[in-house]
C-alpha positions as a printed Julia matrix, in Angstrom:
320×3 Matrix{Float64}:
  -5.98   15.18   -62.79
  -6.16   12.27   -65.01
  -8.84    9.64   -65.05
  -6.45    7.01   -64.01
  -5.09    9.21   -60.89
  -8.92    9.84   -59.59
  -9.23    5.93   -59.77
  -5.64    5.53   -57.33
  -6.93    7.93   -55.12
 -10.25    6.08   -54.38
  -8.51    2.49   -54.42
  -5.92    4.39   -52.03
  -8.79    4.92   -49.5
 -10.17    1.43   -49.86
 -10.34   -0.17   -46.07
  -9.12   -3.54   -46.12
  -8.23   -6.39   -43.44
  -4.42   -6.86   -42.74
  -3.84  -10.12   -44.78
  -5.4    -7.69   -47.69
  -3.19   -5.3    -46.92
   0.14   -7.24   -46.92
  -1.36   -8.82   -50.71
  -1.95   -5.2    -51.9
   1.88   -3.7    -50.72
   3.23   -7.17   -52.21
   1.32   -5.86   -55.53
   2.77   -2.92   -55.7
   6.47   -3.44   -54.66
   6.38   -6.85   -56.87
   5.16   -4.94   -60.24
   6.86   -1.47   -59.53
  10.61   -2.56   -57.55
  13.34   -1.62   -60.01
  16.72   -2.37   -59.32
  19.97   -1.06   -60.92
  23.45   -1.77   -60.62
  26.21    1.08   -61.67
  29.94    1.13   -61.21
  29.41    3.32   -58.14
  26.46    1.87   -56.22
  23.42   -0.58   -56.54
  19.76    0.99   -55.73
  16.37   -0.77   -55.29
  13.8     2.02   -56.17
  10.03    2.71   -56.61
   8.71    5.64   -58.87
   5.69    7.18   -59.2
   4.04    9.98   -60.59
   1.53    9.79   -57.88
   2.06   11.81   -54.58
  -0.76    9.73   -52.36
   0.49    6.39   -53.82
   4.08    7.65   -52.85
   3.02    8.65   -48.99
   0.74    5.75   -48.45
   3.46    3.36   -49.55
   5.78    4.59   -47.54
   3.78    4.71   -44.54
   2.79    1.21   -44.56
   6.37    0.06   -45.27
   7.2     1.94   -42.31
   5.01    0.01   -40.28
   6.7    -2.99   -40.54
  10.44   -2.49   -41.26
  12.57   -0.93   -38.75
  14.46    1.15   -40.88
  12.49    1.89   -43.59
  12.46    3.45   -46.63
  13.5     6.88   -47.67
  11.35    9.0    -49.97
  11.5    11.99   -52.13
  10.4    14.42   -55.09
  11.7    15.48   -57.82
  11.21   17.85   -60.33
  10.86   17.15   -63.85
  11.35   19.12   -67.18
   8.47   18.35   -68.88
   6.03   20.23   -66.76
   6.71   22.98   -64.44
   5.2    21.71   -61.6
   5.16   18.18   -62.55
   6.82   15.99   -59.57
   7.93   12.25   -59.31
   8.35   10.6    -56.6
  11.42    8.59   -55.17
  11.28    5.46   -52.46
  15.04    4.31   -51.8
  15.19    0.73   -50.3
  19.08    0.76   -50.6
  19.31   -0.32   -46.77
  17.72   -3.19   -47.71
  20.56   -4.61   -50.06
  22.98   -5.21   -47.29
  21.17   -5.71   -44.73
  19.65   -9.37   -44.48
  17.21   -8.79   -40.97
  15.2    -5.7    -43.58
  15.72   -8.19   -46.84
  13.43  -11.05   -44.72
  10.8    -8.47   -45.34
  10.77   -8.94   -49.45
  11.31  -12.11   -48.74
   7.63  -12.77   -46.82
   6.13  -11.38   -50.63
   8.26  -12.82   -52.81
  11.19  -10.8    -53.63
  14.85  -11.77   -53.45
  17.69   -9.61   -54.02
  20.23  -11.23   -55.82
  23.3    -8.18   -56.63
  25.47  -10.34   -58.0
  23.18  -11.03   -60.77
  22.07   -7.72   -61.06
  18.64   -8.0    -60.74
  15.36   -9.0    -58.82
  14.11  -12.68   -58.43
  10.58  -13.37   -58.07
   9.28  -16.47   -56.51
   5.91  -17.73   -56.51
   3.54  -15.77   -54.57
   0.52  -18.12   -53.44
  -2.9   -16.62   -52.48
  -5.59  -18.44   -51.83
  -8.35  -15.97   -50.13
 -10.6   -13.97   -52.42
 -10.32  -10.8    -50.55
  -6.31  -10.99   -51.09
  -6.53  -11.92   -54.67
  -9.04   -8.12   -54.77
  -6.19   -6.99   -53.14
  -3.32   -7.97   -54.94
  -4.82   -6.8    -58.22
  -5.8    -3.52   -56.75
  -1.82   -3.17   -55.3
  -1.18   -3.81   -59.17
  -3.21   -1.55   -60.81
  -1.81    1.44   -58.24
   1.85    0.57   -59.22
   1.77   -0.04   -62.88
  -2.24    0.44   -64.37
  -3.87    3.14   -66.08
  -7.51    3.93   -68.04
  -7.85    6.19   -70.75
 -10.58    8.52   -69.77
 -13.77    6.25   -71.14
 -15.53    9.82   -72.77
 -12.24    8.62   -75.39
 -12.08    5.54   -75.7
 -12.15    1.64   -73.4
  -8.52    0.74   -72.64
  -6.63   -0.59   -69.61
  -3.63   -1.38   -69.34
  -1.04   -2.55   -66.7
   2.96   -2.16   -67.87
   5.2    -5.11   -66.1
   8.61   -5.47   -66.66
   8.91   -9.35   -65.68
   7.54  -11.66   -67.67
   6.65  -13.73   -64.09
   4.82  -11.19   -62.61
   2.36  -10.5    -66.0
   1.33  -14.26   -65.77
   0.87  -14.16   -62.39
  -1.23  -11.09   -62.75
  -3.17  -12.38   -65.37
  -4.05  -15.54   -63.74
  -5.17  -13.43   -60.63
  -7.75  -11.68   -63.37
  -8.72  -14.53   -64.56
  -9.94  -15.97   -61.14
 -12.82  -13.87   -61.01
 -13.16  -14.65   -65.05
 -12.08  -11.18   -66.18
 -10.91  -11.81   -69.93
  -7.49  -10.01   -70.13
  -5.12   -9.8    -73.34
  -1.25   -9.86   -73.52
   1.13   -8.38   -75.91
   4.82   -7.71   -75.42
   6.22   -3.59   -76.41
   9.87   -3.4    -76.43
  10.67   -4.53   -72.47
   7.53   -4.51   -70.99
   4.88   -7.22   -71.12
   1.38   -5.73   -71.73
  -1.88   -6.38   -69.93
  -4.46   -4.87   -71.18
  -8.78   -4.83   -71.67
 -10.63   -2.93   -74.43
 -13.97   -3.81   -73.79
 -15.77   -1.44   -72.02
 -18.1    -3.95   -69.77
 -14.67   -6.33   -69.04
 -12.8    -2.72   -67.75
 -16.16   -2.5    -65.77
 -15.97   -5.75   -64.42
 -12.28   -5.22   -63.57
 -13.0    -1.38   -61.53
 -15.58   -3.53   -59.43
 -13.4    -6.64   -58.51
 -10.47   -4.03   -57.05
 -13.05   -1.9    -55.74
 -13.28    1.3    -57.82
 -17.12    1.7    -57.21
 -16.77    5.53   -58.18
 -14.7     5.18   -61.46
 -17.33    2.01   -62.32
 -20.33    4.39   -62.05
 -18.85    7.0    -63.66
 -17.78    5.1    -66.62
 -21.03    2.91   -66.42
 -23.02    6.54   -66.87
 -20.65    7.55   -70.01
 -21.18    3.89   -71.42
 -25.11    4.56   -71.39
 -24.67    7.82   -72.63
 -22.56    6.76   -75.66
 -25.05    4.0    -76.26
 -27.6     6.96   -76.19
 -26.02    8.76   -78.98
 -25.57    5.75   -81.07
 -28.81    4.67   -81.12
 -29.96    8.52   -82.05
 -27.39    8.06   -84.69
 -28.52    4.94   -85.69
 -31.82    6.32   -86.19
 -31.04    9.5    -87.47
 -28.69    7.65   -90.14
 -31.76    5.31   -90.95
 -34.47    7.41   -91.29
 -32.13    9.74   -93.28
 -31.31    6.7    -95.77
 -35.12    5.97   -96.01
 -36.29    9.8    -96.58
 -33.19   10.0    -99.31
 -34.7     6.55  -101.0
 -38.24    7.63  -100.7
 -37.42   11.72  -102.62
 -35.37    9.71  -105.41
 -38.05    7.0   -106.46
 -40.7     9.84  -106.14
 -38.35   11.95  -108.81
 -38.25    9.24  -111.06
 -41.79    8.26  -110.73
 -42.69   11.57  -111.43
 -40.3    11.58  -114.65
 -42.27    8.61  -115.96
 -45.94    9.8   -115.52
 -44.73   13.36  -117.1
 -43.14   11.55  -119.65
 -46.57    9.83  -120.4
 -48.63   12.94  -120.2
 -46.34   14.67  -122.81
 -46.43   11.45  -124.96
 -49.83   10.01  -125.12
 -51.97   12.58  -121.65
 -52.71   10.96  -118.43
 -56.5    10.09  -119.86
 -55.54    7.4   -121.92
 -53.71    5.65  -118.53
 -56.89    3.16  -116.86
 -58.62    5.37  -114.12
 -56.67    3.45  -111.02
 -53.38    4.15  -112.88
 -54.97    7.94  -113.46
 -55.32    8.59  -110.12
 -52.05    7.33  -108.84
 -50.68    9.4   -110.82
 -52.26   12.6   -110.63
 -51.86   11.84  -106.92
 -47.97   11.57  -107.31
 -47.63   14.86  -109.19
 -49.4    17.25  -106.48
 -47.92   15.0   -103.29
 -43.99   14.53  -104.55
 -42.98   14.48  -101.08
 -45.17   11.75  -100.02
 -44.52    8.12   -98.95
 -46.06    5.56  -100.89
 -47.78    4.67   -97.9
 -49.34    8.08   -97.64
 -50.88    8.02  -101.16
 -52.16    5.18  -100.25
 -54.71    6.8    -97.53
 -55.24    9.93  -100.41
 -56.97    6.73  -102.32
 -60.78    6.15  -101.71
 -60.9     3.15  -100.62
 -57.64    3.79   -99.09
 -55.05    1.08  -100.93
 -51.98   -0.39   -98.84
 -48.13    0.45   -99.32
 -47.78   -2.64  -101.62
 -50.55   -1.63  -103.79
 -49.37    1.81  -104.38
 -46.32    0.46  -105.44
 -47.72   -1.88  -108.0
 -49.65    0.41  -109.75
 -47.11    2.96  -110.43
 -44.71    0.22  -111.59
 -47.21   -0.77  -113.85
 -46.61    3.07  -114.8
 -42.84    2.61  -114.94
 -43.44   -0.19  -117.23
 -45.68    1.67  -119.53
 -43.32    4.95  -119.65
 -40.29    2.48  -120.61
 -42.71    0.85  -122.83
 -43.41    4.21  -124.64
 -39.72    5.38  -124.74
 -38.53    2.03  -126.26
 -41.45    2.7   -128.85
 -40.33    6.13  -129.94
 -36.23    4.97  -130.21
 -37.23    2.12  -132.37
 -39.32    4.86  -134.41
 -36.18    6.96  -134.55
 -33.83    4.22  -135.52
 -36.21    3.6   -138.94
């Protein structure tokens, strides 16, 4: 199972009062409904892919419409045993006593026009507004797995019910993003702590503490990384000035010996050619008294300067 279906199976058990209840069904049939009009008949459907979204919708419509809906599977190609699932409301679209039901949430059937109109649907209790974006996220949301990568998203295919649902989010300031791909309008969060924020306001305390323990654990490797990558660019710094300070000093020695170098620069540099693999820090301690990082490094750029000294010397030389 994905990610996203172990999330709709814990908001699926959430327990809720009835006003929550009616907000979360509203949720779903207001952001899932699709209605379609053909020569031979009109049908107001809900599809899923998701087989306790499917029952538990149906059971609650059942509840409180006389004749409800009708539901089924059905088979698709892609997979084998991969089912969706089917909730006809076609006895609502003649029958007016059913359609009041839509009606109490915000849905009118209009068939002449072909389509679904949405009127305002006010909340005003915090609990319902939980609930209504919970109802959403069942019908149309899904998370990538967060061991991938951070992103939400929630598909709509009216423009009214994405601004509704987005001004819902931002009630309990949850910072979601809009884009429009081909018919749908897009909701959608990328950042890992606003998904976070977003799993705890609909009441996916699970999903939130399993993504919350991948989040630290990705942190965990970064910051190994980070310090891997750093000490790794120090240690590569550290070898390449030691191969070049070693360059100079033997250039010296083959050009003029070590003994004619002052005996601080003398030592320094003996000290260099036995210890290549030392820090300038760590010759410092080899010194007696011990000299700091900063001193090290001035006395073998005073070497530097005396190898350059001695090669511009000899090319001069060459050059008469």
């Amino acid at each position: 199972m994905s990610f996203s279906s172990d999330i709709k199976d814990e908001l699926i058990r959430v327990d809720c009062k009835q006003c929550c209840k009616k907000a979360e069904i509203a949720a779903i049939l207001r952001t899932g409904l699709i209605f379609r009009k053909t020569k031979r008949k009109k049908t107001l459907t809900f599809i899923t892919e998701h087989g306790l979204l499917s029952r538990y919708l149906y059971t609650q419509i059942k509840n409180v419409v006389k004749k409800g809906p009708e539901i089924y599977g059905q088979k698709t190609p892609r997979l084998k045993k991969h089912v969706v699932y089917r909730i006809d409301f076609n006895n609502l679209l003649d029958n007016d006593e059913q359609r009041s039901f839509l009606k109490e949430i915000g849905i009118c059937l209009d068939a002449d026009r072909e389509g679904i109109e949405y009127h305002r649907y006010d909340l005003e209790d915090r609990c319902c507004i939980r609930a209504y974006l919970r109802g959403g996220f069942l019908s149309v949301g899904s998370l990538t797995n967060p061991d991938k990568s951070y992103h939400l998203e929630l598909n709509f295919q009216n423009k009214i019910i994405q601004t509704e649902y987005m001004s819902f989010m931002e009630y309990f300031n949850l910072k979601p993003k809009h884009i429009t791909r081909k018919s749908y309008e897009i909701v959608y969060i990328k950042e890992g702590q606003d998904i976070v924020d977003y799993l705890n306001v609909i009441g996916a305390h699970n999903a939130l503490m399993e993504m919350e323990n991948v989040r630290i654990m990705k942190e965990m490797r970064n910051q190994v990384n980070r310090i891997v990558n750093c000490e790794t660019a120090n240690l590569e710094k550290t070898v390449n000035a030691s191969v070049k300070q070693v360059e100079y000093i033997k250039y010296i020695d083959s050009v003029i010996g070590l003994e004619s170098l002052p005996p601080a620069l003398k030592e320094i540099a003996r000290l260099r050619l036995e210890n290549t693999d030392a820090s300038l820090s760590e010759l410092g301690k080899m010194l007696s008294p011990v000299l700091s990082k900063s001193g090290v490094n001035h006395r073998l750029r005073k070497i530097e300067k005396i190898s350059e000294n001695l090669k511009q010397r000899n090319i001069n030389k060459e050059t008469v």
